[in-house]
N, C-alpha and C positions, 0 to 999 in steps of 0.2 A: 926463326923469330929471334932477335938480337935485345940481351939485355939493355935494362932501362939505364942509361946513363946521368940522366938528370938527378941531383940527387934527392929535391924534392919530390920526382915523381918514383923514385925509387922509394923512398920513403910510404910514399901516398901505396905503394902497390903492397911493399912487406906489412902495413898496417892491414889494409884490406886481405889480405893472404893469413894473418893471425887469427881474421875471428871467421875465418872459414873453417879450421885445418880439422880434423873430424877432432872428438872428443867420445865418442862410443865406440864402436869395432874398430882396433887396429887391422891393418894391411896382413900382417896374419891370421886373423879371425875371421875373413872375410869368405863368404861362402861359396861363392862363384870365381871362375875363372878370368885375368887379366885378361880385356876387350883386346888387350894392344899386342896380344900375341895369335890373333887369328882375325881379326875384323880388315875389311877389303880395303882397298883406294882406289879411287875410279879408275885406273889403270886396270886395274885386277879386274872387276865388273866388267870392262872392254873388251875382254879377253872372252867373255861368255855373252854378251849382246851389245851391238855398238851402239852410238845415240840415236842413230837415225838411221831407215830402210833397213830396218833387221827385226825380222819376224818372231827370231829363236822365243822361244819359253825360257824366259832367267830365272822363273817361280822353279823349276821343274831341275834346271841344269848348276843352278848357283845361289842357294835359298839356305835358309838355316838349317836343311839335314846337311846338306854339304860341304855349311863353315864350321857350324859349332862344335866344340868338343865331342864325343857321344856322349861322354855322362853329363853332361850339359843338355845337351836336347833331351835325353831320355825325360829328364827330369821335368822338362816343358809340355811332354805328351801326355794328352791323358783320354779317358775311354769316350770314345765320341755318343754314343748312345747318351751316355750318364751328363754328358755335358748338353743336349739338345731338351733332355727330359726335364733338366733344373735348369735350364734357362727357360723353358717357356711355362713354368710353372712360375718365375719369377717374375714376366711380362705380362702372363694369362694369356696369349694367344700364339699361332705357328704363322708366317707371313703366307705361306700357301694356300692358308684357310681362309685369307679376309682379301683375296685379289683375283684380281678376273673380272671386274661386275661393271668397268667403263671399257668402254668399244671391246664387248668379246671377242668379235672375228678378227680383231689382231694377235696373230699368233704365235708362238716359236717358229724361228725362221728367219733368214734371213733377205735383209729389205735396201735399197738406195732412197737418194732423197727424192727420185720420182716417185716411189712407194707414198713417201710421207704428203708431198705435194697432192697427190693423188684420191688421197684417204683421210678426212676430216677429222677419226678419231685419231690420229695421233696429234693434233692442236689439242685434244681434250686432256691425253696423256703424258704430253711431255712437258714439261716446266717452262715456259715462255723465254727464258735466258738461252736453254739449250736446244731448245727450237729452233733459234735463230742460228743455229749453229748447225743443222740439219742440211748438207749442200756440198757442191764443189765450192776448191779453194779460190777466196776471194779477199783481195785489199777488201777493207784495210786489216785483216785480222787472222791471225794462223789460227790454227786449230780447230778448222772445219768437219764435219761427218760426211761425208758422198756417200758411203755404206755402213751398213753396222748386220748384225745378229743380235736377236731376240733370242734369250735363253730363259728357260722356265724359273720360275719363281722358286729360291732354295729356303730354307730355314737356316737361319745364320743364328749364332750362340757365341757366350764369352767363355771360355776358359774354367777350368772346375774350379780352381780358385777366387778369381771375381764372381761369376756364380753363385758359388756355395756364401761367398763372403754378404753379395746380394742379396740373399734369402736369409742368412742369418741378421742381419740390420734390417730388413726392411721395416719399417714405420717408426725408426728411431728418431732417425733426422729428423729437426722441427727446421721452421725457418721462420722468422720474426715477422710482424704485420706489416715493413716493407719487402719480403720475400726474401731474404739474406739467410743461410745458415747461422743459426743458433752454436756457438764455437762448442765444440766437445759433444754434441748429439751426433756426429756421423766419422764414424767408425770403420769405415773399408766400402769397395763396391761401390756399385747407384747407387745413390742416396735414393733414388723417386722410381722406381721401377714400372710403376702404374700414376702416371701422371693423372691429377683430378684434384677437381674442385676450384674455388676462386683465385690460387695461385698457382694454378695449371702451368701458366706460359716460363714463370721463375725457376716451376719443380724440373719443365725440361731443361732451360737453360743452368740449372745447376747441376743436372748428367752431362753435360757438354762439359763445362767446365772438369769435370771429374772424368774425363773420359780416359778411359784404360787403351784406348788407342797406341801402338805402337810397341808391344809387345809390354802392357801394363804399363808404360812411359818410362821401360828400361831398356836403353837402347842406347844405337851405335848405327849413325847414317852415312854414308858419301852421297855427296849431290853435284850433280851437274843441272847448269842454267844458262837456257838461250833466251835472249830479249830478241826482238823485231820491230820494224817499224811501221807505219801505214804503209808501205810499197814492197812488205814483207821481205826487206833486208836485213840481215844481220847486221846489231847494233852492239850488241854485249855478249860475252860468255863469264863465266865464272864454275870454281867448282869448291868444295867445303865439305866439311868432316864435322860430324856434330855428334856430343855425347850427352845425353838425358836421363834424369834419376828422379824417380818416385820417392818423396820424402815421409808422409804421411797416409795412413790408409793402407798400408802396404800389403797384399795377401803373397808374394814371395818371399824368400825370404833375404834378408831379415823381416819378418810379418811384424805389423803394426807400425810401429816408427822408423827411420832409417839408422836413425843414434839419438843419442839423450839429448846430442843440440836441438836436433828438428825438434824435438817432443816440448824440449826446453822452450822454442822460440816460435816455437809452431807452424813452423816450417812447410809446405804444399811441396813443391819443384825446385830441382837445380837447370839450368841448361850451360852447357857452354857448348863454344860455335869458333871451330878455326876455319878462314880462308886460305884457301890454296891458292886461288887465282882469281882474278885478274892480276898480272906482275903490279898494280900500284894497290890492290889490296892483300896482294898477299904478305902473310904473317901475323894480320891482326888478328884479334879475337874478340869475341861476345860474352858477357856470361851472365846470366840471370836468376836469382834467387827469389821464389815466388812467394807467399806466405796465406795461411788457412784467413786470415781473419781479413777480411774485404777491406775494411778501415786503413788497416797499413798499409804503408808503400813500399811497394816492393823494390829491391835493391837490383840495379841495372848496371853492369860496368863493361865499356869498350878502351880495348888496346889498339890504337893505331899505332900502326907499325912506320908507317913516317914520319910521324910524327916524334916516336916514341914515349909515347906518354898515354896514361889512364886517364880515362874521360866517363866520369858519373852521371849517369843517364838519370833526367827527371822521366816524371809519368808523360810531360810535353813532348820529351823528346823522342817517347815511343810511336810520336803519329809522323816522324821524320819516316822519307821513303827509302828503302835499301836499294843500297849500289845498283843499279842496272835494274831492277825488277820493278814489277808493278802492282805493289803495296810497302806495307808502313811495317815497323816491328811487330805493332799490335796484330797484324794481317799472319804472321809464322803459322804456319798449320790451319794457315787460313782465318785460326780466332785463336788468339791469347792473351785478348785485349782480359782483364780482371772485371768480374761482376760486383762493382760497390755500389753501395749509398751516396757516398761523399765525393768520386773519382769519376767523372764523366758518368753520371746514371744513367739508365733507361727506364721506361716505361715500357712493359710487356705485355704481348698479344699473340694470341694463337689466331693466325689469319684465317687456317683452314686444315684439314684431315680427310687426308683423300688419299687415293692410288695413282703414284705417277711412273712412268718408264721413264727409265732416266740410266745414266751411268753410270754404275755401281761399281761391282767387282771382279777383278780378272783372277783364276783360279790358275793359272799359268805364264801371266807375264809374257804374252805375247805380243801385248800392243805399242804400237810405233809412232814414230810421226815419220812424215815422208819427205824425201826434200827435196825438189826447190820450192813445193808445191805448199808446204807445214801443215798436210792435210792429216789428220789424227785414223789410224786405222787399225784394224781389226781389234775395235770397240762391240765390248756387249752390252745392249741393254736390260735391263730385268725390271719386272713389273714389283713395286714396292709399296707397301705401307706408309706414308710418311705425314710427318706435321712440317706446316707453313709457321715459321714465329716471325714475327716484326720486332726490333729491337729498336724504339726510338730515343734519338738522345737528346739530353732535357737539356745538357749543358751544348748551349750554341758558340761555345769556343772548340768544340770536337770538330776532329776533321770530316767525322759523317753524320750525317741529322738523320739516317737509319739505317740498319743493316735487315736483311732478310734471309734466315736461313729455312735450305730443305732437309728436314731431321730424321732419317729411319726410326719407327716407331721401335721396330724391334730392337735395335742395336745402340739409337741412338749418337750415331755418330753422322754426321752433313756432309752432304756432296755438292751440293751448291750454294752458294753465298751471295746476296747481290749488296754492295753499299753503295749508297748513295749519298749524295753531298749536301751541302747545309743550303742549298737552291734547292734541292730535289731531281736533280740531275742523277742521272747514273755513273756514276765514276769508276768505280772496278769491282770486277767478279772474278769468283775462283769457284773451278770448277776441276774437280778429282775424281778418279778411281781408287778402290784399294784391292793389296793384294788380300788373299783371302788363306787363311791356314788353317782347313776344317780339323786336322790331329791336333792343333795346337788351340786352336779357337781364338784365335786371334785374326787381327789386323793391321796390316801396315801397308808401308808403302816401297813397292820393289817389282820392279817392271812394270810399273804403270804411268800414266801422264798425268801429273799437274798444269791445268793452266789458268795464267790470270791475264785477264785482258784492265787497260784503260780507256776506258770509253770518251773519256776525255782528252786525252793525248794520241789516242789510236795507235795504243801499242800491246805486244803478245808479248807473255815469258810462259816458256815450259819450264816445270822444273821435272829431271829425272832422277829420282832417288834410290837409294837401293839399303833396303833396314835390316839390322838383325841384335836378336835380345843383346843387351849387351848389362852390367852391374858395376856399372863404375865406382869406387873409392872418393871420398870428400873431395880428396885431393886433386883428382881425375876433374872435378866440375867446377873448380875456382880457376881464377887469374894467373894461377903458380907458374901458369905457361909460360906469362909475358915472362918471365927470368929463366927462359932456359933458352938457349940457342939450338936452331933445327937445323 
């Protein structure tokens, strides 16, 4: 990435680079370990599972026991009993205990899509998005199931410190009489552990937003990304490096805030996002500062590298679609779009609470996509717990007039997403696995498949990623990049 030569955007970039730079723990006081002296590059990943037709376990061969420091991981382990017994004390239920009761005789085991063809309960169990996805590879759309495995229903848990953090807040958080957090009532953890009552549909969607996802949203990704077209061509690749920092709520440490700024300014998330590749994207950067209070707007800045120059993203320009892929910025992790009042609102609705088989989690990182064929394999499904919500949105300048997500009740985290457009049309879905790390009680994503289709344009992107904790410095999550040459 080549300094900014312009001297107004030079300018523009050391202004913005000022009111980042941290102001609480210096780079010596910092608790954790530099990400940038042991975190992978898709090269390195390669070397332990290639993108495509490689079956290997990358959970098992190249996961966080095998990158992180030891005193680093130790510190991320903690006793799995203690963490399964306060987590479902936290939820009030085990998922093993409330599933089984649609179409029993489908069992652990495994099944093709003449199984499913065959057998009417599974139209009752599988999500109608991923139904259709049950089958040999067929235009216009990769990411087909021909086979799968049914694996029994496990008890998933977060971590003793969201946990424990969980159970001490619970029933602090309020949320105002249009379902908004009340600023300063939520303290660490779900806010809503046990969803209920007339702002049911808000309380989940405000665990969503709070999701500890991703190693508590302290992390350090490489990603590779294939687009396709209806006649399942390869149209795009790209690949990118992304670091992410929990500013508020924090139960690692630093516990509680990140530094006095976030506390000061109330700060939610950092992201920043470099492109490796495509050669006409690489060198820019992304970087995103999210903030607690829904009203604000959150601060968005991209570096083109061809451009050379800083470009400040309105909330419009987060429904612009990303390079080659198939969704919007709002679409990152599937939803990162912000839950306001004022800022494209919704209206929420719990559609339904029911048990679905669906694609959940891989405990090993074995699963592929296959090529020429882009048929998704050695996928498990598991029978789960989950909430239907409808997110409608009120302002008819958004680019979707509603989303629909599928919610694990226990966990709280969605595996499938469907939006649809301001016609009512289906436009694009994203649909994920995660990996699962029962010592660490965690989730992320590392030897699993992303994929998002456009239903409208009749195109497929996989995204393959590969996460591990990571504690980046202020300075690690601003723009500073754009002025240093790679």
């Amino acid at each position: 990435m080549k300094l900014v030569k312009s001297a107004s955007a030079w300018l523009f970039a050391c202004l913005f680079l000022v009111s980042v730079m941290p102001v609480g723990l210096l780079a010596a006081e910092w608790p954790w370990p530099d990400y940038k002296t042991y975190a992978p590059m898709p090269n390195d990943v390669e070397k332990y599972k290639k993108r495509h037709n490689d079956p290997r376990p990358l959970m098992k061969n190249y996961g966080p026991k095998q990158i992180l420091p030891k005193e680093m991981y130790a510190k991320l382990v903690f006793d799995q009993e203690k963490m399964k017994s306060t987590w479902s004390s936290c939820v009030g239920f085990k998922a093993p205990d409330v599933v089984g009761k649609i179409a029993p005789d489908i069992k652990p085991g495994k099944y093709t899509y003449k199984d499913v063809q065959a057998n009417p309960g599974f139209k009752q169990l599988i999500p109608p998005n991923v139904y259709k996805r049950i089958g040999p590879s067929a235009p216009p759309f990769g990411g087909n199931i021909p086979e799968f495995e049914i694996v029994p229903t496990k008890q998933y848990y977060w971590s003793l410190p969201i946990a424990e953090a969980t159970k001490r807040n619970e029933g602090k958080t309020k949320l105002d009489d249009k379902g908004y957090i009340i600023q300063g009532t939520w303290e660490g953890g779900y806010p809503f552990p046990k969803p209920s009552g007339k702002q049911k549909a808000q309380q989940i969607m405000q665990n969503v937003e709070k999701r500890a996802l991703q190693f508590g949203a302290d992390m350090y990704q490489t990603s590779v990304t294939f687009g396709y077209n209806k006649k399942l061509e390869q149209d795009y690749s790209s690949g990118y490096v992304v670091v992410q920092a929990n500013l508020a709520g924090r139960v690692y440490a630093p516990v509680g805030w990140f530094d006095a700024r976030a506390k000061e300014k109330g700060e939610s998330k950092a992201i920043h996002l470099d492109f490796l590749s495509p050669r006409d994207m690489a060198g820019s950067a992304y970087s995103s500062l999210y903030y607690l209070d829904p009203n604000k707007n959150d601060q968005m800045m991209m570096y083109v590298s061809s451009m050379r120059r800083v470009r400040k993203m309105s909330s419009t320009d987060t429904q612009d679609p990303l390079p080659g892929a198939d969704q919007c910025y709002d679409d990152q992790e599937g939803f990162t779009q912000r839950l306001s009042p004022t800022r494209y609102p919704y209206a929420y609705e719990v559609v339904e609470e029911k048990e679905f088989l669906i694609p959940c989690n891989t405990d090993d990182g074995s699963e592929y996509i296959a090529t020429p064929s882009l048929e998704h394999r050695n996928v498990k499904f598991e029978r789960r717990p989950m909430y239907v919500v409808k997110l409608k949105q009120l302002d008819k300048n958004y680019i979707y007039g509603q989303r629909i997500f599928y919610i694990d009740k226990e966990t709280f985290l969605y595996y499938s997403i469907e939006n649809y457009d301001q016609k009512g049309r289906l436009y694009r879905t994203w649909d994920n696995t995660l990996s699962w790390w029962p010592e660490m009680g965690m989730f992320s994503w590392t030897g699993n498949v992303i994929l998002q289709r456009d239903h409208i344009d009749l195109h497929s992107t996989f995204y393959q990623p590969h996460t591990i904790p990571a504690f980046p410095t202020r300075s690690q999550l601003s723009l500073e990049g754009i002025l240093k040459a790679k």
